[in-house]
N, C-alpha and C positions, 0 to 999 in steps of 0.2 A: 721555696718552690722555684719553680723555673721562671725565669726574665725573656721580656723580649729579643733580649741579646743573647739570650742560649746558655745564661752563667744559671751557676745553680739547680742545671738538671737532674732530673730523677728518673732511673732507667731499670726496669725488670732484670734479673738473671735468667740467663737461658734456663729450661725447665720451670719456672714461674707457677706458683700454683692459679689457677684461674677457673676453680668450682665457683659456681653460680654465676656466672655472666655469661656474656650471648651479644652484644654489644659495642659496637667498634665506630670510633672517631679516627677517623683519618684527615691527615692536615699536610698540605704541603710545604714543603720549608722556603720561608721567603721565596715564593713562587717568581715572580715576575722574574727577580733579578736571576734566580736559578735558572730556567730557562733563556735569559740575557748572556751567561756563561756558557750555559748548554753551545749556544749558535755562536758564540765568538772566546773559546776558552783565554786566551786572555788575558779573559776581565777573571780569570779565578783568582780568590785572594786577596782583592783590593776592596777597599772599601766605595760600594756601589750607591747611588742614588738615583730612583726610577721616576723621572719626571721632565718633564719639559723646561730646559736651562732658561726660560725668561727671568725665573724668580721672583714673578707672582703667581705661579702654579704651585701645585701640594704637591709633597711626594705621597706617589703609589703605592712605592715598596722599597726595600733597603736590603741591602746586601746583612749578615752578620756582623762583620767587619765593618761598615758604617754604626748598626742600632747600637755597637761598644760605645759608639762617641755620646749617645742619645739620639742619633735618625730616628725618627718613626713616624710609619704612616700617616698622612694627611696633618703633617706637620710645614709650614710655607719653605719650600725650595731655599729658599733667602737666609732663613733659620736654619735648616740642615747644613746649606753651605760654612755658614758661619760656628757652627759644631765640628763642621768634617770636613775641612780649607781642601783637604788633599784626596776628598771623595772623586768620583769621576760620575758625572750625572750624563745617564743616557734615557734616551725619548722612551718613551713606551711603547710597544708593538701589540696591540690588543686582538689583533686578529691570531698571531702565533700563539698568546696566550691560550686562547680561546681551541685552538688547535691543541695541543699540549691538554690542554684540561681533557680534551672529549677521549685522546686514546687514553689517559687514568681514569677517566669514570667506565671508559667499555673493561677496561681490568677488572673494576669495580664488582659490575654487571656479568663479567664472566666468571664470580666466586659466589654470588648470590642475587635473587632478582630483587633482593628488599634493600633498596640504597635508596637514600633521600640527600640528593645535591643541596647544600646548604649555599654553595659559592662558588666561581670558578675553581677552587684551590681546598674544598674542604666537603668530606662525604659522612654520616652517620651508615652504619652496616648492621642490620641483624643477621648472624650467620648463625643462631640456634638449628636453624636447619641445614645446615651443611656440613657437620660435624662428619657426616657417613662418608661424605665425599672428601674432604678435606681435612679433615682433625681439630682437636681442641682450637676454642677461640683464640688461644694466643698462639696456637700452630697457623691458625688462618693471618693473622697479623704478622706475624715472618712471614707469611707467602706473599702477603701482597707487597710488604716492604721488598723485597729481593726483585717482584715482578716488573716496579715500578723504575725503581733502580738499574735492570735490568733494560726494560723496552721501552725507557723514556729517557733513562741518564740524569734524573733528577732524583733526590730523596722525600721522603716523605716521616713523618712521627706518627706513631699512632696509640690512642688509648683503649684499651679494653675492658671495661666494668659490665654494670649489673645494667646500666640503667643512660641513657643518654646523658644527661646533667652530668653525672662521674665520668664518661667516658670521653666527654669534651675537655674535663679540666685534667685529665690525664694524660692526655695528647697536648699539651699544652705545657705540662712541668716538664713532659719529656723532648721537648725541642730541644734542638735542631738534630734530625735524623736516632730521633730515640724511638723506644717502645716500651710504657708503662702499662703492668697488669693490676687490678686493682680486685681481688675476691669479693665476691658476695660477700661475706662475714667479715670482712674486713673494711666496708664499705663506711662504717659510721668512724673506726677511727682515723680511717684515712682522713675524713671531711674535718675532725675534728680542729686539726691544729691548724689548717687552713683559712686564710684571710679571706675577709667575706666580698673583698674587692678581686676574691679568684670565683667567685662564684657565675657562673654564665648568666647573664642578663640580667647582675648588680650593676650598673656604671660609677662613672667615678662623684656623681651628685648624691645617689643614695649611700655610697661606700659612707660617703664623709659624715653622711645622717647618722648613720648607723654609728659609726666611730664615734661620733660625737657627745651618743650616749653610753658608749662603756662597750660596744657590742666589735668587737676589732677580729673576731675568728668565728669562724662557723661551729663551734662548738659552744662560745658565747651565745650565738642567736638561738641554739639550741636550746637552753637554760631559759630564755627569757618568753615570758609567757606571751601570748599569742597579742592581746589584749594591749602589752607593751607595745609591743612592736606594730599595732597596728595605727598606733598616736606619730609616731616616725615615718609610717609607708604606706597607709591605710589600711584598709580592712584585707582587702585582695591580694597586692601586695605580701601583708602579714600571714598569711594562709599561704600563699605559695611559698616563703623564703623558709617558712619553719615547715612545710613537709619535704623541703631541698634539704633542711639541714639535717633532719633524719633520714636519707637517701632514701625520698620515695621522689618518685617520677613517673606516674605514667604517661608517659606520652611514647606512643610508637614509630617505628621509622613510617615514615610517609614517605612511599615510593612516587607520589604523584604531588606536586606540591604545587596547586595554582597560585600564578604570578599575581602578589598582592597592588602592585604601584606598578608606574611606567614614570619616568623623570631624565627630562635634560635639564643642564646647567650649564651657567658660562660665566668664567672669571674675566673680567673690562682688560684690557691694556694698561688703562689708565684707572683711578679712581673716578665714579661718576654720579653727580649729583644734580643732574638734570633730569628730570622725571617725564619729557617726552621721551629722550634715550630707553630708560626702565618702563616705562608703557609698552613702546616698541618692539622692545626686547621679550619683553613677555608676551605677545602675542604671537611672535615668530616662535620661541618656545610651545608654545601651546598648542603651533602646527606642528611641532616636529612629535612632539608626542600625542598629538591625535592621529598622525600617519601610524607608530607604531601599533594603536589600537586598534585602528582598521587591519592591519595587517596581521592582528592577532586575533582577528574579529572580534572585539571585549570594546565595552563601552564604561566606562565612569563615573559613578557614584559622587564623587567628590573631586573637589581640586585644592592643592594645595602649594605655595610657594617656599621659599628660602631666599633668605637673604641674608648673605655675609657683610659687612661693615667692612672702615677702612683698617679697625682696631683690633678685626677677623672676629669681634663679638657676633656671634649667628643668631637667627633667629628663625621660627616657621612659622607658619598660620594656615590654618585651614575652613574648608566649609562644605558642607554639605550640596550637591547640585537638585536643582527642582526637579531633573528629569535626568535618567542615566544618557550619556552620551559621547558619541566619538566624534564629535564638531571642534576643530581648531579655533574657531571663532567663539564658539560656546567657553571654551575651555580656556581661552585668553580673556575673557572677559571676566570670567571669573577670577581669574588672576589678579586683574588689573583692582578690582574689587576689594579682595583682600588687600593689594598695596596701595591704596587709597586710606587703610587703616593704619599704615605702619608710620609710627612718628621716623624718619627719613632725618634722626640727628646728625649723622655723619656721610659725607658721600658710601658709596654701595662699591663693594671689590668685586660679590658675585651674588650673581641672583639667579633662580632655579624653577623650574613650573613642574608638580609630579600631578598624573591623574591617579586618584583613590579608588578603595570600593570598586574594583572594576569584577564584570558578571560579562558571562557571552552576550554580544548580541543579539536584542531583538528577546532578550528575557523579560523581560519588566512589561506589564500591563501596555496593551494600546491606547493612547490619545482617541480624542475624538478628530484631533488634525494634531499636524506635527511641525513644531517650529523649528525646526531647523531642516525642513524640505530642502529650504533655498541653497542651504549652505552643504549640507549633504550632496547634491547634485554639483552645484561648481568643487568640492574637494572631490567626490569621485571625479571628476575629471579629470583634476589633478593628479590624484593616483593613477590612473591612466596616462596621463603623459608622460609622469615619472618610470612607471614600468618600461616604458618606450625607448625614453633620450636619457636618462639618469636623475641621480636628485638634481636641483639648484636650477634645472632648465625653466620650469614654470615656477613663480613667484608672485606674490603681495606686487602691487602696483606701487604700495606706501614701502616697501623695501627697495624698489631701483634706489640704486644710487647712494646706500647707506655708507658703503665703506667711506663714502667721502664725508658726507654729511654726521657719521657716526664714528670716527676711528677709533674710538675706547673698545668699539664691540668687533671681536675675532670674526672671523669670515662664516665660521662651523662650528654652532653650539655643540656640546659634546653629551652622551650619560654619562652619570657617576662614573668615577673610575670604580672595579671590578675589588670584589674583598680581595686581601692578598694576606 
């Protein structure tokens, strides 16, 4: 099957039979850096790496030309370098990205109303109904390939099957700038000879489960009773992977997909093994993503942290909250909570605050009184000021003066960098 590096792809013949499907996985090709070409051609040809040159940052994304050497995503900068001496690593521009993604998803939108954005750079399409207007599913898939190509100057791959699950992994063998048709009836032996570390939402900890007892392609976990499989993955687990491996999926395009998490993160300058630093830090974290929730009016359920090592060994932890909420204060406290449990054996590279379980505003039962009054009135204030003068004008009192007192920690926590 097809590699991250684009070797070994699988690509339909013009005319393609493609009865029974309805179903379209669109994926952009090494987006960021495509776009990095797009505005400075260049850079076409060379081996790219998308990340901030300190080399304690990850890379984002990667050219082709670099992922030959082994680049890949959210791999340390330091490491890529050390694969690809002769890469050219440029910063990220997340706002062009972000631009670039919305005219491909109104293409999207302008072929059918049922798209469910998976990612900046990756869309699911049911076009069973647009067949009057447009033509066969894989005539729909040339169109959009050519459009995109066309009114973006980027490529795109794309899969068309029966069934999302199939039509992710087929947009996927068919990188870079392919287009795999997979038939309804053809749907079971496509999967068959398929590795079960190509199946969407195996990672590489269950692949190895799996392998470990004899089970190394999707037509193996097929054979293997349900019962097996559920001693390796559980019970849940076991029921979903054996009705993937006989290509059942129901799941539908979800045109509307509420935002599950909100999360910032921040890699140190330095390694940091002082735990007022990591206290501190999470609290500022914990505003920056309570501001997001106010402004998305959603309050949370839970909180959760990350923590990278020096050794990049990661870890998470979570907890459930007493009361849903969008208090920065609430929300670093809990934090701090959780890293109050973490055995702290090696200094900390990065550490992250997400809020969970998040519901609209003001859903959840009334109190008899509300403790977080206090703190709701001074952060709306704060959200008022910032609307005003920008972010970073009003701050923590316990924040003046960190850059000095703190230089391991970057000036601007960041979110996750964007799938790519």
């Amino acid at each position: 099957m097809g590699r991250a590096d684009g070797t070994g792809r699988l690509v339909s013949a013009e005319g393609a039979d493609d009865a029974g499907t309805g179903i379209l996985h669109v994926d952009m090709d090494a987006f960021y850096a495509a776009v990095e070409v797009l505005d400075d051609p260049t850079l076409k040809g060379k081996p790219l790496i998308i990340g901030a040159p300190d080399g304690r940052s990850v890379v984002s994304s990667a050219s082709y030309e670099a992922r030959r050497y082994g680049v890949r995503s959210a791999m340390p900068v330091s490491q890529a370098i050390r694969l690809c001496p002769h890469a050219l690593i440029v910063p990220p521009h997340s706002d062009r990205y972000r631009t670039v993604s919305r005219q491909v998803m109104e293409i999207f939108r302008s072929i059918t109303p049922l798209v469910e954005q998976l990612s900046i750079d990756e869309a699911f399409l049911d076009v069973r109904g647009s067949r009057r207007l447009w033509g066969s599913p894989a005539e729909i898939a040339r169109l959009i390939r050519r459009r995109v190509a066309a009114e973006t100057g980027i490529t795109c791959s794309v899969g068309v099957a029966a069934t999302k699950h199939v039509a992710k992994m087929a947009s996927t063998i068919s990188k870079p700038d392919g287009l795999l048709v997979v038939p309804g009836a053809q749907t079971l032996d496509f999967l068959a000879a398929r590795p079960v570390r190509a199946m969407w939402g195996v990672g590489p900890k269950a692949a190895e489960v799996l392998e470990g007892r004899g089970i190394r392609t999707i037509g193996d976990l097929r054979e293997t009773p349900e019962h097996v499989l559920a001693r390796a993955v559980g019970p849940a687990g076991a029921a979903r992977l054996s009705a993937l491996s006989r290509g059942e999926d129901a799941r539908e395009v979800e045109t509307s997909r509420a935002e599950k998490s909100i999360s910032h993160e921040e890699t140190f300058h330095t390694d940091v093994d002082d735990l007022d630093v990591l206290r501190a830090e999470l609290l500022r974290l914990g505003d920056r993503v309570a501001v997001r929730l106010r402004r998305g009016g959603l309050e949370a359920g839970g909180v959760a942290i990350k923590v990278r090592f020096a050794d990049f060994a990661t870890i998470t932890r979570s907890q459930a909250l007493s009361e849903p909420t969008a208090s920065g204060q609430r929300i670093g406290e809990g934090a701090r909570e959780l890293l109050a449990a973490v055995d702290l054996r090696q200094p900390v590279r990065l550490i992250g605050v997400r809020a969970e379980r998040l519901r609209p505003a003001g859903s959840s039962a009334l109190a008899l009184w509300d403790e977080d009054e206090d703190w709701k009135r001074l952060e709306g204030t704060l959200d008022d000021a910032t609307a005003r003068f920008g972010d970073g004008v009003v701050t923590r009192a316990a924040f003046l003066g960190r850059a000095e007192r703190f230089p391991q920690v970057p000036a601007a926590p960041r979110p996750p960098e964007d799938s790519d």
